[in-house]
MMTF fields as JSON, N, C-alpha, C and O atoms, coordinates in Angstrom:
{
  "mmtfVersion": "1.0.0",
  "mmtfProducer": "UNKNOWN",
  "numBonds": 351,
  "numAtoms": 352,
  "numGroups": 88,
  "numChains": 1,
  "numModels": 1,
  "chainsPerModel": [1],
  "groupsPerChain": [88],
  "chainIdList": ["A"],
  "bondAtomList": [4, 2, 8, 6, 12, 10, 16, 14, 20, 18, 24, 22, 28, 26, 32, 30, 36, 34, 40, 38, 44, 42, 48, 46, 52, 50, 56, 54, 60, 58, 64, 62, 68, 66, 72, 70, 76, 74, 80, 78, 84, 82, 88, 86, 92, 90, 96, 94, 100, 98, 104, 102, 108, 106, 112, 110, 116, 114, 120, 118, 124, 122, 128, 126, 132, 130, 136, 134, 140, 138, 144, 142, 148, 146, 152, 150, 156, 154, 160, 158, 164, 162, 168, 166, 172, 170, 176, 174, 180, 178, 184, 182, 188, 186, 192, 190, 196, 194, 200, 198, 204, 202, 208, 206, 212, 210, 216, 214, 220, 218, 224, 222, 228, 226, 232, 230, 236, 234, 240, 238, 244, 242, 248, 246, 252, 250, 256, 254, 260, 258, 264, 262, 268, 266, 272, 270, 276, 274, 280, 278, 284, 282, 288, 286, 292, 290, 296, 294, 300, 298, 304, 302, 308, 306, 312, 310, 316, 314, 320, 318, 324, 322, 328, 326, 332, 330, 336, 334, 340, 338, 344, 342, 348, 346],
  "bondOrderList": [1, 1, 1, 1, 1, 1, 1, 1, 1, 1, 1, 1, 1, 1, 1, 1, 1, 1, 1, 1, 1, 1, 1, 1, 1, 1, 1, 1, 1, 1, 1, 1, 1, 1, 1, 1, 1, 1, 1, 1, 1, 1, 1, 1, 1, 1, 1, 1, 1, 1, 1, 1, 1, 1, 1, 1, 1, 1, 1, 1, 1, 1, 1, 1, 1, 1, 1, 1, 1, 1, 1, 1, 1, 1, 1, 1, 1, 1, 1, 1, 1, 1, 1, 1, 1, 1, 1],
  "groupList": [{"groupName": "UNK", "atomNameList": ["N", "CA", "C", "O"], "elementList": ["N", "C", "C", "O"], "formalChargeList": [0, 0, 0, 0], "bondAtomList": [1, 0, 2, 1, 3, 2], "bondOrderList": [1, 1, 2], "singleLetterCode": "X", "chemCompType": "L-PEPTIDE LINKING"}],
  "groupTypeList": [0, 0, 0, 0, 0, 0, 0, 0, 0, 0, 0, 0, 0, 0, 0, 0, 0, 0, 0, 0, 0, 0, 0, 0, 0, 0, 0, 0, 0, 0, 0, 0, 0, 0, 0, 0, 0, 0, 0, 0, 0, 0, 0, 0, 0, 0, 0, 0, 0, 0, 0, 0, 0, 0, 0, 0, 0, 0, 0, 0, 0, 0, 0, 0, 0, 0, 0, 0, 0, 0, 0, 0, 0, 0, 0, 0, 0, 0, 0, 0, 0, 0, 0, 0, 0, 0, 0, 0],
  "groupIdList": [1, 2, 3, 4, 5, 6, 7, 8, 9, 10, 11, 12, 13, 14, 15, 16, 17, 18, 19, 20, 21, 22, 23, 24, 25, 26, 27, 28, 29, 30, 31, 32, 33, 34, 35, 36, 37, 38, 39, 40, 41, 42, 43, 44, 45, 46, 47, 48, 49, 50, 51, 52, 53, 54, 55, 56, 57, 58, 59, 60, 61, 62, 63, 64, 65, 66, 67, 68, 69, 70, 71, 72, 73, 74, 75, 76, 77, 78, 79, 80, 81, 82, 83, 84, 85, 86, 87, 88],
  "secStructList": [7, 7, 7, 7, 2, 2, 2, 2, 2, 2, 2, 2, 2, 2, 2, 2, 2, 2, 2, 2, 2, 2, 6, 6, 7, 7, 3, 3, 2, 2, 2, 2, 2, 2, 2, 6, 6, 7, 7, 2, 2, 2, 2, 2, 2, 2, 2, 2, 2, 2, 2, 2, 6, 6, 1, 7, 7, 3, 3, 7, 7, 7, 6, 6, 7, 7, 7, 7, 1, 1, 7, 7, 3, 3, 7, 7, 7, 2, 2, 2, 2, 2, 2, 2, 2, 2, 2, 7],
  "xCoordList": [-31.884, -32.398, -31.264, -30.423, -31.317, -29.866, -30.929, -32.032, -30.213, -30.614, -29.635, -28.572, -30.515, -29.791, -28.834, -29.194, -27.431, -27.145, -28.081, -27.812, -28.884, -29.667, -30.045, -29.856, -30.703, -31.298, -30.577, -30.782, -29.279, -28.291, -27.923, -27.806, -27.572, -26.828, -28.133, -27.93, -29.503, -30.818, -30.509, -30.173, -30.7, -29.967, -28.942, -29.252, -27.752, -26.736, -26.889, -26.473, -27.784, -27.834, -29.241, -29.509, -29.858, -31.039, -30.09, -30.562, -29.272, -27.925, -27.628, -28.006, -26.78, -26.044, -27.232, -27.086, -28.344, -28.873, -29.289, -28.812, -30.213, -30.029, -28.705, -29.068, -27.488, -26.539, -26.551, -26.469, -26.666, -26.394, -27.477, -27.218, -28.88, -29.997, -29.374, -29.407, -28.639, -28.949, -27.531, -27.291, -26.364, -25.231, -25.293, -26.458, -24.545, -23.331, -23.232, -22.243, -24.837, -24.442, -24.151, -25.021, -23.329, -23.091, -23.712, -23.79, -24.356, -25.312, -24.873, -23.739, -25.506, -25.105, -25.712, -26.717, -24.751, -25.464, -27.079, -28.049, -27.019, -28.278, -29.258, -30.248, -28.972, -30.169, -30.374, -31.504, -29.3, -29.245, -30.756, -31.859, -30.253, -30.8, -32.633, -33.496, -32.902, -34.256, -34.778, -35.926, -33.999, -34.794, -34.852, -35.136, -34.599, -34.354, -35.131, -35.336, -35.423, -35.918, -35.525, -35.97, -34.602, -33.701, -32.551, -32.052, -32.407, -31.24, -30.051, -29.153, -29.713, -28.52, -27.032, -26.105, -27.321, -26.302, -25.951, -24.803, -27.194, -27.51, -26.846, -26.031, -26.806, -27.017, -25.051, -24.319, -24.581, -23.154, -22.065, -21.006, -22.86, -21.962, -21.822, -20.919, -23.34, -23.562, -22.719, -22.351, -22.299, -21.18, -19.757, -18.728, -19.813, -18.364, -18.089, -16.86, -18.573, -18.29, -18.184, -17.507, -19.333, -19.158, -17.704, -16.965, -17.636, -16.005, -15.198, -14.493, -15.187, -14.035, -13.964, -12.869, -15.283, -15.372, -14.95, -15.105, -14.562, -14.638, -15.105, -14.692, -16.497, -17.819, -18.223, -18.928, -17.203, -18.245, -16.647, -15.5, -16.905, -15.982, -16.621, -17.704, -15.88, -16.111, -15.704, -14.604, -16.573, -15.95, -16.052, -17.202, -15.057, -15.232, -14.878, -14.632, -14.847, -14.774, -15.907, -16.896, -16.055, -17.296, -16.237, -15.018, -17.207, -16.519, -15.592, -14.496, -15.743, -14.627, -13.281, -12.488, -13.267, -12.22, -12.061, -11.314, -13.124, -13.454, -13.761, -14.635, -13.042, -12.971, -14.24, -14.538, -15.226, -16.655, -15.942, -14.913, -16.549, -16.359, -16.819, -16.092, -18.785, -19.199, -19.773, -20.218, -19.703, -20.523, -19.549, -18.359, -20.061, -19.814, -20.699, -21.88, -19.984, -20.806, -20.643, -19.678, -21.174, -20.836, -21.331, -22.235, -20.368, -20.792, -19.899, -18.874, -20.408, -20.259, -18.622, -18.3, -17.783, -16.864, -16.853, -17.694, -15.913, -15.646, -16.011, -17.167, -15.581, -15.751, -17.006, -17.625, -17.736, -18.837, -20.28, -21.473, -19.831, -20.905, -20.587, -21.669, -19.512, -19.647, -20.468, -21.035, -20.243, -20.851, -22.634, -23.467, -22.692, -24.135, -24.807, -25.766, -24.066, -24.725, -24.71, -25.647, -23.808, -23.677, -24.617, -25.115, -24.885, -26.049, -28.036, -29.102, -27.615, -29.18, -29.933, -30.799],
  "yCoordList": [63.816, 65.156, 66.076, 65.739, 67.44, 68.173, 69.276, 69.696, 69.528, 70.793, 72.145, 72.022, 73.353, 74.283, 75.059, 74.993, 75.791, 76.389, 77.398, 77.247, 78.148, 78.655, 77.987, 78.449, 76.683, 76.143, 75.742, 75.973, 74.8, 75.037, 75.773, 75.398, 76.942, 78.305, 77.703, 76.736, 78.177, 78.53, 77.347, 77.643, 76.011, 74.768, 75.284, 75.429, 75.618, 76.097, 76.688, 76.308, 78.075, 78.817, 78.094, 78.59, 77.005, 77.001, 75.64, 75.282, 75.189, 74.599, 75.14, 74.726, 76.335, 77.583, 78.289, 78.481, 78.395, 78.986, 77.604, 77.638, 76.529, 75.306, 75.236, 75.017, 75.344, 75.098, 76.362, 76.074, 77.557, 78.656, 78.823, 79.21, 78.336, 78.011, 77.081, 77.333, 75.797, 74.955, 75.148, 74.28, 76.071, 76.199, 76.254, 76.372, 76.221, 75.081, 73.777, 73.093, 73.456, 71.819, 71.034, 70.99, 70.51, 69.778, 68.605, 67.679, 68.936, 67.999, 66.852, 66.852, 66.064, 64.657, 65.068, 65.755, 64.408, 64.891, 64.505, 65.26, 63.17, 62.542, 63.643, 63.81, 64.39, 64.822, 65.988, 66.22, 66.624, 68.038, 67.344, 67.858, 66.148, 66.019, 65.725, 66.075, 65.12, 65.158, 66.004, 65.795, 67.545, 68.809, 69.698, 70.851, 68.97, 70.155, 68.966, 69.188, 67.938, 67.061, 66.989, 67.432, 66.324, 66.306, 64.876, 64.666, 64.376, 63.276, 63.069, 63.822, 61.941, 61.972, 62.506, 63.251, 61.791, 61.953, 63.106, 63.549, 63.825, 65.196, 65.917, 66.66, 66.036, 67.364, 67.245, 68.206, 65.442, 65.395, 66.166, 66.672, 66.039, 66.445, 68.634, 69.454, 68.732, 70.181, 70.498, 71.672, 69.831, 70.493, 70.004, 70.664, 69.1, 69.119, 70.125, 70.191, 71.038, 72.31, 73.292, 74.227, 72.983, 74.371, 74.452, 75.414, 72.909, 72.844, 73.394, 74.316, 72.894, 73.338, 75.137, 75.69, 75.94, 76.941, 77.663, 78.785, 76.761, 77.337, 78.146, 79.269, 77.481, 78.138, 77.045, 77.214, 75.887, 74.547, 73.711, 74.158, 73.024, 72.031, 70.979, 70.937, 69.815, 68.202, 67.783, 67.895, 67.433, 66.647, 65.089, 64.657, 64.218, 62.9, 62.055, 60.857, 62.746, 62.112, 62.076, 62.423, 61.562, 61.995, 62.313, 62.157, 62.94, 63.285, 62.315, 62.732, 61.672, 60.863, 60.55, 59.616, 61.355, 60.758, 59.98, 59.947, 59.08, 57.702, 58.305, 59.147, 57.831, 58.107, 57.384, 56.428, 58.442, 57.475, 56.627, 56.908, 55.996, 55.075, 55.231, 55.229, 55.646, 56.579, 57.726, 58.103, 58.494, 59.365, 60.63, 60.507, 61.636, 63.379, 63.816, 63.469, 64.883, 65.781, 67.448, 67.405, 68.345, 69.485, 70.781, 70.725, 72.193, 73.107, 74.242, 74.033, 75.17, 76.52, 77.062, 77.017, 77.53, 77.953, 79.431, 80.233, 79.665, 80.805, 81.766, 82.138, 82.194, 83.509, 83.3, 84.348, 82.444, 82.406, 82.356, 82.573, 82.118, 82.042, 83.568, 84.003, 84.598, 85.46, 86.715, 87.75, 86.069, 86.815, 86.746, 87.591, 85.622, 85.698, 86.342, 87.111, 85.856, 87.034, 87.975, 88.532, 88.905, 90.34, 90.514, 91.633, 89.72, 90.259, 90.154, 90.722, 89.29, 89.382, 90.589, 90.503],
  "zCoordList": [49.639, 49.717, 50.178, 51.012, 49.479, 49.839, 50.688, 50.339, 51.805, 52.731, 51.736, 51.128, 51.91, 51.293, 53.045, 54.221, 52.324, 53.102, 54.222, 55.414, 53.948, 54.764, 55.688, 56.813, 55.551, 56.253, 57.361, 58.553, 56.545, 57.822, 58.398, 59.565, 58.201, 59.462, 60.164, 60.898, 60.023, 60.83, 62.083, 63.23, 61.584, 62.42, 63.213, 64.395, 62.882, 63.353, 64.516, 65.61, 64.128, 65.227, 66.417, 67.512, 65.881, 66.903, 67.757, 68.836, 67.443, 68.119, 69.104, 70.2, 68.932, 69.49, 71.292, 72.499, 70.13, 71.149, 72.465, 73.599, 71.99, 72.867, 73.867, 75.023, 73.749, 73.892, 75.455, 76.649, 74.884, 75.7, 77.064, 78.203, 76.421, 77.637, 78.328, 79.533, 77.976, 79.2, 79.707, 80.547, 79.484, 80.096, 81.337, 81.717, 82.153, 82.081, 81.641, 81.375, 81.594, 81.199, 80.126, 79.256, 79.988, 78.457, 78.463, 79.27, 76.873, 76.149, 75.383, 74.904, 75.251, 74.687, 72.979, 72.799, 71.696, 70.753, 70.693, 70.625, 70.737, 71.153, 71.421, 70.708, 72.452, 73.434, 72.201, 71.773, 71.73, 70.948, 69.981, 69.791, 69.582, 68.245, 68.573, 67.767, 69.731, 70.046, 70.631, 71.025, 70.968, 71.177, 69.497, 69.175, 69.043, 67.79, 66.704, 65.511, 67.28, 65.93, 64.539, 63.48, 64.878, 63.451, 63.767, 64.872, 63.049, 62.758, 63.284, 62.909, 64.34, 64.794, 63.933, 64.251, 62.835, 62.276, 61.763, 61.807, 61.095, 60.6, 61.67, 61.123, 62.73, 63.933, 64.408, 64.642, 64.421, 64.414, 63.788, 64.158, 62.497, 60.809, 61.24, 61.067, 61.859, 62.061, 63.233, 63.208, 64.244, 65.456, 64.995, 65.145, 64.574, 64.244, 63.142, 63.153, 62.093, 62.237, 62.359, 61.931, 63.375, 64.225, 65.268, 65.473, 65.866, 66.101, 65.486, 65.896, 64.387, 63.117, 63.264, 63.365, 63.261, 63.146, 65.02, 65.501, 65.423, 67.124, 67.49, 67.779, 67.556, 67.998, 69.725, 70.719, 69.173, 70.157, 71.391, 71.358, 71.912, 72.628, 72.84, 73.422, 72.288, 72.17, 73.816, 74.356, 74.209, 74.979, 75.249, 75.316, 75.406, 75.325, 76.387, 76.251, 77.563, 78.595, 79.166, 78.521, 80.777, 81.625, 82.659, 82.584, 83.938, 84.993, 85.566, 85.94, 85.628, 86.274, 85.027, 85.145, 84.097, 83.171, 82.285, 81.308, 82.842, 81.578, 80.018, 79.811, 79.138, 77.707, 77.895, 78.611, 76.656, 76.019, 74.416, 73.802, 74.253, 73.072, 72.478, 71.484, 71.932, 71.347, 71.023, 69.939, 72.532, 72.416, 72.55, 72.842, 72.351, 72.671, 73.457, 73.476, 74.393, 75.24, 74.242, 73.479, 74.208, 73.941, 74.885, 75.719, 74.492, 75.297, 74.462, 73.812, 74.618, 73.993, 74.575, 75.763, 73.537, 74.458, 74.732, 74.327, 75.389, 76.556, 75.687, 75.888, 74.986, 74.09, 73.625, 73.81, 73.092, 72.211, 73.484, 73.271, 74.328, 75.795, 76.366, 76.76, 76.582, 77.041, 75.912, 76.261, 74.229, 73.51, 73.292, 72.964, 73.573, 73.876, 74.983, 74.924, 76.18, 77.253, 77.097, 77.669, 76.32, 76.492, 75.253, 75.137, 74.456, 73.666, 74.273, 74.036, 74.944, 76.453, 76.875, 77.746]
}
């Protein structure tokens, strides 16, 4: 089954906004993908480009430094989090 572009931005942005409610904290894709009900893999393919588009930041450590092996954390970056607030 092919998703049309529309559908994705809409995804995109209900990403974006998830992302900006629970700031500061970074989300596991996992978690993204069972608030938004939709497909691990589906919701991966969708931040990595929004990465690409530097909208997002991967992160692959945890606090203590330890590299994960398979997972990602994500979180909105600086510019794209101060543009949302000022649109509030």
């Amino acid at each position: 089954m092919k998703i049309s572009k529309e559908k994705k931005e809409k995804i995109s942005e209900q990403i974006l906004a998830l992302l900006f409610t629970e700031s500061p904290k970074l989300l596991f894709t996992a978690w993204i993908a069972k608030e938004l009900a939709r497909d691990e893999e589906f919701i991966k393919k969708i931040l990595l480009d929004l990465k690409k588009k530097g909208l997002l930041v991967e992160i692959k450590k945890n606090s203590s430094g330890v590299v994960y092996l398979r997972r990602s954390r994500w979180k909105l970056t600086d510019s794209v989090y101060t543009t949302y607030k000022s649109k509030q």
